[in-house]
mmCIF file as Biopython writes it, N, C-alpha, C and O atoms, coordinates in Angstrom:
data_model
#
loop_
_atom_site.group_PDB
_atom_site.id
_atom_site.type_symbol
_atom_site.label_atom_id
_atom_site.label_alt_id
_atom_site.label_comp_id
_atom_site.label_asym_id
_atom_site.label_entity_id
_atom_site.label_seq_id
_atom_site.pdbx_PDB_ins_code
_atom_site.Cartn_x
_atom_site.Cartn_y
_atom_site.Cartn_z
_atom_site.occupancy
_atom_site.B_iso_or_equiv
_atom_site.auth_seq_id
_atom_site.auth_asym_id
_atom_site.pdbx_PDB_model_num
ATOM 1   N N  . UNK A ? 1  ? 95.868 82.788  155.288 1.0 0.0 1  A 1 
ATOM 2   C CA . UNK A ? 1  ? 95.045 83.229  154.183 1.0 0.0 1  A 1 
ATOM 3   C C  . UNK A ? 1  ? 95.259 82.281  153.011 1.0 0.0 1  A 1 
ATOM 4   O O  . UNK A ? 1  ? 96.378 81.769  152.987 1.0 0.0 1  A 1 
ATOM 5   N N  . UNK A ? 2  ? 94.528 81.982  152.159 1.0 0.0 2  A 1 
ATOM 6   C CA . UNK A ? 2  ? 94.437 81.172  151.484 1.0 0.0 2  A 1 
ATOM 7   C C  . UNK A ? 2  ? 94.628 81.689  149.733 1.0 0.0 2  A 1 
ATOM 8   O O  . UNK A ? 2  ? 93.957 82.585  149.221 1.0 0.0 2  A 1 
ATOM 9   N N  . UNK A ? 3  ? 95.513 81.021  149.144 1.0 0.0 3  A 1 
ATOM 10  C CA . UNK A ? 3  ? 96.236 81.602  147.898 1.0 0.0 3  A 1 
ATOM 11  C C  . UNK A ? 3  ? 95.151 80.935  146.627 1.0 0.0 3  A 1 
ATOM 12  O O  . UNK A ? 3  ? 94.106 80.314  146.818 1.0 0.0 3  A 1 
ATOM 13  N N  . UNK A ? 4  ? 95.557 81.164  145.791 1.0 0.0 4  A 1 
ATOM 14  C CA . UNK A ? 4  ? 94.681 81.250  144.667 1.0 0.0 4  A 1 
ATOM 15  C C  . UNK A ? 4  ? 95.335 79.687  144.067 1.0 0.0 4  A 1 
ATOM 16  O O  . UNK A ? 4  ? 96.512 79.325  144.081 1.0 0.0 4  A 1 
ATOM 17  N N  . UNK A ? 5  ? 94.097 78.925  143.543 1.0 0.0 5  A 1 
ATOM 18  C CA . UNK A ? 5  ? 94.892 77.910  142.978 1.0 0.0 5  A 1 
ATOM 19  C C  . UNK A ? 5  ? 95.592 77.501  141.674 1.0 0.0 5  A 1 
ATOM 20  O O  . UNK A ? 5  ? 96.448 76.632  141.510 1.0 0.0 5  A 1 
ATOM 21  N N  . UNK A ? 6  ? 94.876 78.554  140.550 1.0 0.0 6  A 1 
ATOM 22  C CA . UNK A ? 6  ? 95.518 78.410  139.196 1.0 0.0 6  A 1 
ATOM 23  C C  . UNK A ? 6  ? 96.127 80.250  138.854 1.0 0.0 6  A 1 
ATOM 24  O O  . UNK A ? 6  ? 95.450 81.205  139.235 1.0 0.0 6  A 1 
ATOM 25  N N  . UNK A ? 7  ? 97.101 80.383  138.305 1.0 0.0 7  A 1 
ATOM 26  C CA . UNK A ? 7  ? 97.257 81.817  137.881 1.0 0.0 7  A 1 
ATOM 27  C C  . UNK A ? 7  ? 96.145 82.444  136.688 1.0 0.0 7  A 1 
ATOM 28  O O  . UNK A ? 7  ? 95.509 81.966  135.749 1.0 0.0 7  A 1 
ATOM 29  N N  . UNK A ? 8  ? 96.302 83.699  137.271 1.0 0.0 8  A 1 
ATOM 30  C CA . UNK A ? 8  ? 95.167 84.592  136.310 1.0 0.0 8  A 1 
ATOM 31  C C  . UNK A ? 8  ? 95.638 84.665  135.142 1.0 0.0 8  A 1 
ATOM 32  O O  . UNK A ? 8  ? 96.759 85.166  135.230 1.0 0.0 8  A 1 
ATOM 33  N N  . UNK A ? 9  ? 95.361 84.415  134.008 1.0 0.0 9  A 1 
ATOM 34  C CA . UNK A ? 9  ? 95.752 85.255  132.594 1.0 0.0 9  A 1 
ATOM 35  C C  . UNK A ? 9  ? 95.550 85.850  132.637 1.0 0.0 9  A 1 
ATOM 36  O O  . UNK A ? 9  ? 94.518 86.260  133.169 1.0 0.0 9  A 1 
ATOM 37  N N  . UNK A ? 10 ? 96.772 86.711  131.847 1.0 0.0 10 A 1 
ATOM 38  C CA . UNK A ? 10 ? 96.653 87.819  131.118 1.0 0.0 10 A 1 
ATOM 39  C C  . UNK A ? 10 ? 95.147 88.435  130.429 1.0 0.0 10 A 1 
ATOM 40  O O  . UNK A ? 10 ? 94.517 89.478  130.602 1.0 0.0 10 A 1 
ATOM 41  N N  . UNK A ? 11 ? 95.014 87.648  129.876 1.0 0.0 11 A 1 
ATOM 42  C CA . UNK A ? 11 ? 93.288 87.209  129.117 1.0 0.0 11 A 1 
ATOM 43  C C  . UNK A ? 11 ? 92.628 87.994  130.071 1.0 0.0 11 A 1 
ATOM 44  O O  . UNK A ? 11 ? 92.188 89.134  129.918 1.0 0.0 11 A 1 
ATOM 45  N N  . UNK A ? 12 ? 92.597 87.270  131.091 1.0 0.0 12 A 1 
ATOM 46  C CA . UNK A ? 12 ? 91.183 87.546  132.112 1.0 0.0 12 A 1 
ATOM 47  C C  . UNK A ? 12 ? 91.359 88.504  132.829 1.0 0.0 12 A 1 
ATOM 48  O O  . UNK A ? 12 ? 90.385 89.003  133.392 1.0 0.0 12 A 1 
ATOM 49  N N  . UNK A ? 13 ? 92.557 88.993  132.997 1.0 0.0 13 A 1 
ATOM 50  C CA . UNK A ? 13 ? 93.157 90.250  133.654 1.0 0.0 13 A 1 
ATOM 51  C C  . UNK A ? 13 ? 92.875 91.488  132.679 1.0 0.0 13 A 1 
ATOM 52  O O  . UNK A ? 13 ? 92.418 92.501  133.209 1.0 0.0 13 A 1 
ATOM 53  N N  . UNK A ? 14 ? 93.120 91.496  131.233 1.0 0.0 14 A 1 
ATOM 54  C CA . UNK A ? 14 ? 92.662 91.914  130.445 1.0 0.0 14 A 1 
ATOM 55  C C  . UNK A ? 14 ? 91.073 92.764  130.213 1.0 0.0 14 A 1 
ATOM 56  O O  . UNK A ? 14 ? 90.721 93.875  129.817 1.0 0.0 14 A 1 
ATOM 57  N N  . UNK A ? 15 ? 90.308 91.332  130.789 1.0 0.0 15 A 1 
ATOM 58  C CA . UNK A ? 15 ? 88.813 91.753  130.703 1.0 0.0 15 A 1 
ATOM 59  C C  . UNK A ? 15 ? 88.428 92.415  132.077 1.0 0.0 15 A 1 
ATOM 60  O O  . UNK A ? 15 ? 87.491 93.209  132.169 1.0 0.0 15 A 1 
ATOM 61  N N  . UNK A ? 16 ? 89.159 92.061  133.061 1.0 0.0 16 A 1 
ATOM 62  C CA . UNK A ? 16 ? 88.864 92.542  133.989 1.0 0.0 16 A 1 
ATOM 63  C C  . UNK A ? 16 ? 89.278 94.474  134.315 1.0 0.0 16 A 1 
ATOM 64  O O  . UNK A ? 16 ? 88.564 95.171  135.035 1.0 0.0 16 A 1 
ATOM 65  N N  . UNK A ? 17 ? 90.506 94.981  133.621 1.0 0.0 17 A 1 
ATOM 66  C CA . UNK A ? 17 ? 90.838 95.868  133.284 1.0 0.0 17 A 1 
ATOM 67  C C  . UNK A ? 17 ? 89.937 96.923  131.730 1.0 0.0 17 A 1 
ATOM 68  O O  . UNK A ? 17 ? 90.363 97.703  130.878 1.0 0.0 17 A 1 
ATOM 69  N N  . UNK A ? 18 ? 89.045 96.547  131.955 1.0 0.0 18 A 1 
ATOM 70  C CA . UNK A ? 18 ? 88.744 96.864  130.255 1.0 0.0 18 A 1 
ATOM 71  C C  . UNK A ? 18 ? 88.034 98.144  130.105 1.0 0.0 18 A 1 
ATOM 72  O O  . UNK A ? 18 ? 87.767 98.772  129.080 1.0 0.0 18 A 1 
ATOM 73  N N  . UNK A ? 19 ? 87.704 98.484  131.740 1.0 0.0 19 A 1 
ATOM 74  C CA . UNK A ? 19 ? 87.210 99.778  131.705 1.0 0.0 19 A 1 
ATOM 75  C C  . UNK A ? 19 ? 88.012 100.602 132.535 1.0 0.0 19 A 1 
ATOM 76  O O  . UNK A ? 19 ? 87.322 101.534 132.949 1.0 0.0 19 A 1 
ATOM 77  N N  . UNK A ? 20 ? 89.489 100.665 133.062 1.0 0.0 20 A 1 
ATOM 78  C CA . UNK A ? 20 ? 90.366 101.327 133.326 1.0 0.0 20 A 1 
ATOM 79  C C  . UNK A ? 20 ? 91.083 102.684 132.881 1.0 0.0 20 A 1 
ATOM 80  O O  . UNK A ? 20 ? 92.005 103.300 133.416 1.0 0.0 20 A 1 
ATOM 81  N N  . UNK A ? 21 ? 90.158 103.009 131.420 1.0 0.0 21 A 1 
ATOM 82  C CA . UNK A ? 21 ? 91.263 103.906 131.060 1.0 0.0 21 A 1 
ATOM 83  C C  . UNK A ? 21 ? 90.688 104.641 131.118 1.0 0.0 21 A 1 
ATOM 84  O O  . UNK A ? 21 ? 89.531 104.423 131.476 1.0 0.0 21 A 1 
ATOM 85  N N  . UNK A ? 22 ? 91.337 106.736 130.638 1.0 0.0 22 A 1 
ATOM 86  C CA . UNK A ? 22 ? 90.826 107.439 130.820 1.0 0.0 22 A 1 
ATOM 87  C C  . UNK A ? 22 ? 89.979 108.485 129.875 1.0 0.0 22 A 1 
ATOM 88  O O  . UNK A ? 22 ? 90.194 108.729 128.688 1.0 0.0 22 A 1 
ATOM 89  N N  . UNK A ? 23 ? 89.130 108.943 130.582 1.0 0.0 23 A 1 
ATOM 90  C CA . UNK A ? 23 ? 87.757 109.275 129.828 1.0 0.0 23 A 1 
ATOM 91  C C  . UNK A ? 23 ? 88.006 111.337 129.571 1.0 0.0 23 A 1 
ATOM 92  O O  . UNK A ? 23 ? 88.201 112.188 130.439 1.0 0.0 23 A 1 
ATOM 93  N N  . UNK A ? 24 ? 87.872 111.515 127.888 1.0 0.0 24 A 1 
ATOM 94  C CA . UNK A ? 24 ? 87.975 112.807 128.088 1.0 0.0 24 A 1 
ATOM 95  C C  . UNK A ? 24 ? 86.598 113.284 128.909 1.0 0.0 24 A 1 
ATOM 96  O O  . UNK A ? 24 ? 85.457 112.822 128.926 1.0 0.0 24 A 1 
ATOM 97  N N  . UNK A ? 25 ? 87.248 114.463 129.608 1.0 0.0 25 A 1 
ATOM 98  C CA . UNK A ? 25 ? 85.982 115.092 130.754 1.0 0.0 25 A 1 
ATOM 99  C C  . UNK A ? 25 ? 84.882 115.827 129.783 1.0 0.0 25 A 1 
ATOM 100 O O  . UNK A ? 25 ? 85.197 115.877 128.594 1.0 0.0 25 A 1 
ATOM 101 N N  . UNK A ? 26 ? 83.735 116.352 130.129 1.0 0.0 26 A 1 
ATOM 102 C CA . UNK A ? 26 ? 82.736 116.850 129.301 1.0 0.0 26 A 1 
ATOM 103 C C  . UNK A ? 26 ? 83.212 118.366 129.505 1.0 0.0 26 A 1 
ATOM 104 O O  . UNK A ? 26 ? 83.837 118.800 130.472 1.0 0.0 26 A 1 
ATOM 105 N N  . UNK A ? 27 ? 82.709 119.185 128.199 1.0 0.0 27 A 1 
ATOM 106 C CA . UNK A ? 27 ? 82.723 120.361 128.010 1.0 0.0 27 A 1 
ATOM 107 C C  . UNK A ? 27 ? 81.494 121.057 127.719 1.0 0.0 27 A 1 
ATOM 108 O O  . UNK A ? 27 ? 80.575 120.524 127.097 1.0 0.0 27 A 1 
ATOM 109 N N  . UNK A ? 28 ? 81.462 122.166 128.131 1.0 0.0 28 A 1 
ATOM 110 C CA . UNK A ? 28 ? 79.777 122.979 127.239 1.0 0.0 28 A 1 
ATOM 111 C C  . UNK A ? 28 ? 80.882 124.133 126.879 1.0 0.0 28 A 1 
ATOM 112 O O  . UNK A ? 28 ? 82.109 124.192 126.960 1.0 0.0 28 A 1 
ATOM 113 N N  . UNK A ? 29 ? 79.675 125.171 126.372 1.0 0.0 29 A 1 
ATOM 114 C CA . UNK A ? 29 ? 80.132 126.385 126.036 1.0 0.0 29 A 1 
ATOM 115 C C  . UNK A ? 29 ? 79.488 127.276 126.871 1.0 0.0 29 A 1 
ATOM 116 O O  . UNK A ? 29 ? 78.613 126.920 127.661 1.0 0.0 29 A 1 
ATOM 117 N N  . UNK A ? 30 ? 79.984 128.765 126.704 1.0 0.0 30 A 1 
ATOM 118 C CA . UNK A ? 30 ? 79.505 129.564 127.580 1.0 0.0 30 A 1 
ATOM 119 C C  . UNK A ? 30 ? 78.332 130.579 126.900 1.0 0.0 30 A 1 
ATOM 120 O O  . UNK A ? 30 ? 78.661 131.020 125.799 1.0 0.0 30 A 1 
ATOM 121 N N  . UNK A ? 31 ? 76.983 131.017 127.414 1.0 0.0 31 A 1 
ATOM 122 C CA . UNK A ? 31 ? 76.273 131.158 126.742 1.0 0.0 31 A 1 
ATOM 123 C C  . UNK A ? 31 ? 76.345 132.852 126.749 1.0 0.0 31 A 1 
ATOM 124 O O  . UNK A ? 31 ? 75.528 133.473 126.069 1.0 0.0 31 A 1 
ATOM 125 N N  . UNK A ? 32 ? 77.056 133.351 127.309 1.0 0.0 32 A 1 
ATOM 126 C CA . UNK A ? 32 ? 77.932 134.576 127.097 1.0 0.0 32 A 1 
ATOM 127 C C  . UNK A ? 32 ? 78.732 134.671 125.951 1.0 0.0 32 A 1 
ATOM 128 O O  . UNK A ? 32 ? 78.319 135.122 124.882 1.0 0.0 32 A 1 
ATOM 129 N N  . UNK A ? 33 ? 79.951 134.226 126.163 1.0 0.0 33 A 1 
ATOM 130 C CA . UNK A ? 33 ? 81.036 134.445 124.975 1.0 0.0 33 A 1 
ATOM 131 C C  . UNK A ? 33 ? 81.645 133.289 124.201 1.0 0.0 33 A 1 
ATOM 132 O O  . UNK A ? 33 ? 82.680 133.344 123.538 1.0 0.0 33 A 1 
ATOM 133 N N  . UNK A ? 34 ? 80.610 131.903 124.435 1.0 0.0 34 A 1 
ATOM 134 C CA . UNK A ? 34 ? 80.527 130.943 123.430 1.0 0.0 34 A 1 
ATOM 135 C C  . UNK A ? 34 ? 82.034 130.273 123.294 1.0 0.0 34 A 1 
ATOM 136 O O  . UNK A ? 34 ? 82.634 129.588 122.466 1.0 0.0 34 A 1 
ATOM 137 N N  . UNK A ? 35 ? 82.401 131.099 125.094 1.0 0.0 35 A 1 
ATOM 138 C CA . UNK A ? 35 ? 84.296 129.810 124.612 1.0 0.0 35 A 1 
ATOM 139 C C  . UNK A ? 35 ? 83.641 128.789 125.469 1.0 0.0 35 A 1 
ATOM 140 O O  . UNK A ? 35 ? 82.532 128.855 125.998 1.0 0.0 35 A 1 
ATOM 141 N N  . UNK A ? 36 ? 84.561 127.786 125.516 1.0 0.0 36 A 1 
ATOM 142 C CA . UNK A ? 36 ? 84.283 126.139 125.765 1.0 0.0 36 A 1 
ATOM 143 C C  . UNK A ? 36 ? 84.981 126.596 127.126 1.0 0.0 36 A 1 
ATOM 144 O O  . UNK A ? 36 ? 85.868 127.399 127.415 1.0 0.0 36 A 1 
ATOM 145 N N  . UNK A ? 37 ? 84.099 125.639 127.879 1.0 0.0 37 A 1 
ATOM 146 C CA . UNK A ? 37 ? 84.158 125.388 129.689 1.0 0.0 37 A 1 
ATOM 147 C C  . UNK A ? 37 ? 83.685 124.634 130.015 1.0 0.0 37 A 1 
ATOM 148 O O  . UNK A ? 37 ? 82.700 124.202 129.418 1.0 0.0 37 A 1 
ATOM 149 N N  . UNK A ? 38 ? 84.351 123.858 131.615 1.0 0.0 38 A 1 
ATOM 150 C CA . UNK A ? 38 ? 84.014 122.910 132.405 1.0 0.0 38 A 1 
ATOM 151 C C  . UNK A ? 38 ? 82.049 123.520 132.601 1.0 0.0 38 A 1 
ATOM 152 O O  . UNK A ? 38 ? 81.625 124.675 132.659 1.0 0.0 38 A 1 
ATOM 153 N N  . UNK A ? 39 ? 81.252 122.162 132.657 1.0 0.0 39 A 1 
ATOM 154 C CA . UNK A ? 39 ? 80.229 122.375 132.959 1.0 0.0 39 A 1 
ATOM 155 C C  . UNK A ? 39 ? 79.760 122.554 134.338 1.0 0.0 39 A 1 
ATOM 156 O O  . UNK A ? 39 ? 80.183 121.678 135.093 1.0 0.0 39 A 1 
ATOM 157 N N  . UNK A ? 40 ? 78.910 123.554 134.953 1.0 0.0 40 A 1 
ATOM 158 C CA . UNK A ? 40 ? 78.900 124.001 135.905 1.0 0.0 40 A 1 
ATOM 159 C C  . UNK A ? 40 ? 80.297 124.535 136.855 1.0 0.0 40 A 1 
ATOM 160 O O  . UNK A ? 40 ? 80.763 123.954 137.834 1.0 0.0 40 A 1 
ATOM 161 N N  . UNK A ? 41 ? 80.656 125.485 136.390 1.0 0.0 41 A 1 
ATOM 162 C CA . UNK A ? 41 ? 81.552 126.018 136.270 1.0 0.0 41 A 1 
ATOM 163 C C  . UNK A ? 41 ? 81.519 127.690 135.937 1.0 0.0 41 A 1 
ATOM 164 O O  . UNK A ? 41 ? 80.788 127.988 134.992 1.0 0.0 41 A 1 
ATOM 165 N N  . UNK A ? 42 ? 82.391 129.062 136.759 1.0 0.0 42 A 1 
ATOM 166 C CA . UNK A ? 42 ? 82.100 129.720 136.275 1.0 0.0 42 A 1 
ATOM 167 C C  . UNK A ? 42 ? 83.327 130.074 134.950 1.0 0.0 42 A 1 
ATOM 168 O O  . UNK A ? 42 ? 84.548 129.975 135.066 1.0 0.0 42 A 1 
ATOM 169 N N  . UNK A ? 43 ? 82.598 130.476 133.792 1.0 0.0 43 A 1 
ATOM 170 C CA . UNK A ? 43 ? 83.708 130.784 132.816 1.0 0.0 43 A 1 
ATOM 171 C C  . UNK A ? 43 ? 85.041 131.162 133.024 1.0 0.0 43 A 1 
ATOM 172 O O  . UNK A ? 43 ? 85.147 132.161 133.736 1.0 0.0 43 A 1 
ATOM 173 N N  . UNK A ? 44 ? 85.951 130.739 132.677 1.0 0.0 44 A 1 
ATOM 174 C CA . UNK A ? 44 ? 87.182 131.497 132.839 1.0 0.0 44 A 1 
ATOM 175 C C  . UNK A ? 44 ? 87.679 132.792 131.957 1.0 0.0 44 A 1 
ATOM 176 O O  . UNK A ? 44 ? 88.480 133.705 132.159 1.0 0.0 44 A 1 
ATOM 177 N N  . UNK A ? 45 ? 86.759 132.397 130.819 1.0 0.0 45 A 1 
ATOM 178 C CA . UNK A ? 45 ? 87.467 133.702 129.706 1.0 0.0 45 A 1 
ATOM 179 C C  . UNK A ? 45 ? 86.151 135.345 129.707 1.0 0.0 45 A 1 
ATOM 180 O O  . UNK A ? 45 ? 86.214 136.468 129.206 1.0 0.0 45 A 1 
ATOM 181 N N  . UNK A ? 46 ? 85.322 134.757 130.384 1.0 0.0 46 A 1 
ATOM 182 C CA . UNK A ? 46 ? 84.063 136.364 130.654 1.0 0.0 46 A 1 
ATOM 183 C C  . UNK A ? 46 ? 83.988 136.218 132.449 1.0 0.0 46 A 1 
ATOM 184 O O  . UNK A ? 46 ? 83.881 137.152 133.243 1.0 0.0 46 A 1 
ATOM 185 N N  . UNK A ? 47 ? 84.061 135.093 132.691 1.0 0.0 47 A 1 
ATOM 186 C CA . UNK A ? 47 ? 83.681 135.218 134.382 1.0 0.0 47 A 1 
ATOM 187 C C  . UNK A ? 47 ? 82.201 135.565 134.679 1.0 0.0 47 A 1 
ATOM 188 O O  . UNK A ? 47 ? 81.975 136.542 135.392 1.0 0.0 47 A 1 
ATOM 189 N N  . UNK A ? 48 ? 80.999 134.703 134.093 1.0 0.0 48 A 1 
ATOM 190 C CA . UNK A ? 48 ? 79.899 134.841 133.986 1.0 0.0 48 A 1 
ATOM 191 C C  . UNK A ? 48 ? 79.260 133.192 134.267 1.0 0.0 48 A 1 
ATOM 192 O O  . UNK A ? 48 ? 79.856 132.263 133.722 1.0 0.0 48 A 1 
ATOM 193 N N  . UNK A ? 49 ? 78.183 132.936 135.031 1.0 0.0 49 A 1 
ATOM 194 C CA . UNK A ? 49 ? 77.893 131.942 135.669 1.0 0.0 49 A 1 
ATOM 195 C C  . UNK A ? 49 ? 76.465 132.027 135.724 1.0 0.0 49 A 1 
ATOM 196 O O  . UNK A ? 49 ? 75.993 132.579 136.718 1.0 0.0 49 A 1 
ATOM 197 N N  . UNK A ? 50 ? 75.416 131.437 134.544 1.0 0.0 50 A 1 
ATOM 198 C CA . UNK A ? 50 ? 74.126 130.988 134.443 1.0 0.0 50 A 1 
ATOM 199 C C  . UNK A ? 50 ? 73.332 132.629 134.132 1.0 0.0 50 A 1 
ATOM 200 O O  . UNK A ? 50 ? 72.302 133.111 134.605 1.0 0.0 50 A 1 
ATOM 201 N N  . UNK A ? 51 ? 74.278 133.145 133.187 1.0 0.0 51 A 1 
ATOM 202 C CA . UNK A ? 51 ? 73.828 134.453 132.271 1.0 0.0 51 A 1 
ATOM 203 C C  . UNK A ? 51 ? 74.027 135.736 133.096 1.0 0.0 51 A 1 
ATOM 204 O O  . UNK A ? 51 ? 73.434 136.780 132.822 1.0 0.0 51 A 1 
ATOM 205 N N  . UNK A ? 52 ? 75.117 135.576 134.385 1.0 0.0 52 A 1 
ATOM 206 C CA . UNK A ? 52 ? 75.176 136.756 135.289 1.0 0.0 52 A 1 
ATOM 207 C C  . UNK A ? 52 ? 76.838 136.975 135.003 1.0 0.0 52 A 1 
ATOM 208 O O  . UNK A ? 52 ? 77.603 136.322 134.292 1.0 0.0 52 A 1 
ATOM 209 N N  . UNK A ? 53 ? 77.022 137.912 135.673 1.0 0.0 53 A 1 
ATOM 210 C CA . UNK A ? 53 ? 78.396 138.230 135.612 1.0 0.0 53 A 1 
ATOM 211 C C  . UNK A ? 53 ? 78.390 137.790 137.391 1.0 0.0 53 A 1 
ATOM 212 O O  . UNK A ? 53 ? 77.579 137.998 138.294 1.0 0.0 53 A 1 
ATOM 213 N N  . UNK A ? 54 ? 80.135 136.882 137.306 1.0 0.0 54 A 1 
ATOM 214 C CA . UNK A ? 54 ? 80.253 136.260 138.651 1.0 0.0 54 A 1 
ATOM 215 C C  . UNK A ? 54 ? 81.424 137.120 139.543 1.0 0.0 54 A 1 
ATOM 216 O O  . UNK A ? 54 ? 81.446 137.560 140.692 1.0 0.0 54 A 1 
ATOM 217 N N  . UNK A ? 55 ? 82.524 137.126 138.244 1.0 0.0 55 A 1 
ATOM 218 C CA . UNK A ? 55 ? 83.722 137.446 138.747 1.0 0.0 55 A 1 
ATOM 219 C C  . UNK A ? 55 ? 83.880 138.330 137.856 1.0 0.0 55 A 1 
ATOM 220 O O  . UNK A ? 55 ? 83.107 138.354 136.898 1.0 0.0 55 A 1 
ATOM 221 N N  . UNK A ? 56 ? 84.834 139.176 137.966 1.0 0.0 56 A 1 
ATOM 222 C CA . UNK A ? 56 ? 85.856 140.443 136.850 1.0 0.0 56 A 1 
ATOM 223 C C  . UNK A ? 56 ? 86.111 139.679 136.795 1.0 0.0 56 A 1 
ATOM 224 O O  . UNK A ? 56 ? 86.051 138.773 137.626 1.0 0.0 56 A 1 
ATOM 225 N N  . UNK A ? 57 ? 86.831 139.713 134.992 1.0 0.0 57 A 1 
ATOM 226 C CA . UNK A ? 57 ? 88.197 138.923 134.849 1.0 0.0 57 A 1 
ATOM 227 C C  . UNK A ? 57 ? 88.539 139.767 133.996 1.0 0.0 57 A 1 
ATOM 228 O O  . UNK A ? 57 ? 87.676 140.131 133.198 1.0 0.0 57 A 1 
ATOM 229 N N  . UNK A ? 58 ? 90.035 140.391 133.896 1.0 0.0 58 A 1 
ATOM 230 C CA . UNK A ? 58 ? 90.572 141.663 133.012 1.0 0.0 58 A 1 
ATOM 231 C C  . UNK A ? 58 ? 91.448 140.829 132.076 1.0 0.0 58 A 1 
ATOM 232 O O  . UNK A ? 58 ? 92.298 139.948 132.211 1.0 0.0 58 A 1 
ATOM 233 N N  . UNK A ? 59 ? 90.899 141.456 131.121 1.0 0.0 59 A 1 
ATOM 234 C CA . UNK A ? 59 ? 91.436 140.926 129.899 1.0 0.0 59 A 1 
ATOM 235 C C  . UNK A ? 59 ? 92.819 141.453 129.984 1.0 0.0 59 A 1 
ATOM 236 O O  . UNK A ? 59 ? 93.180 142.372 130.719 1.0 0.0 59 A 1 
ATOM 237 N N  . UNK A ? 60 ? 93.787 140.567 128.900 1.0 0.0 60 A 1 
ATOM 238 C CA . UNK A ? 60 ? 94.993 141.393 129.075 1.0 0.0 60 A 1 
ATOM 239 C C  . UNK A ? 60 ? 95.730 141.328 127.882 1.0 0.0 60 A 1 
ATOM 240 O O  . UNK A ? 60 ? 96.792 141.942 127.778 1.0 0.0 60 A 1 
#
């Protein structure tokens, strides 16, 4: 196999890395009880999924 003939910079390693890092995930709200949740997703704090009730969830 055949090796590389000049070393990479940092530089170019740099640019090549430049979209590596990490991305906060998206949020909506819930159009029930207006707490913040993964989108498409059923709520965790009402347990309601596209204006229905999905799951109980007992408050505590």
């Amino acid at each position: 196999m055949t090796q590389p003939k000049k070393k990479t910079t940092a530089r170019k390693k740099g640019f090549r890395r430049a979209h590596h890092f990490l991305k906060t995930p998206g949020m909506s709200t819930c159009p029930s009880c207006h707490a913040v949740k993964p989108p498409h997703q059923v709520c965790p704090s009402c347990g309601a999924y596209n204006g229905k009730e999905v799951i109980k969830v007992e408050l505590e």
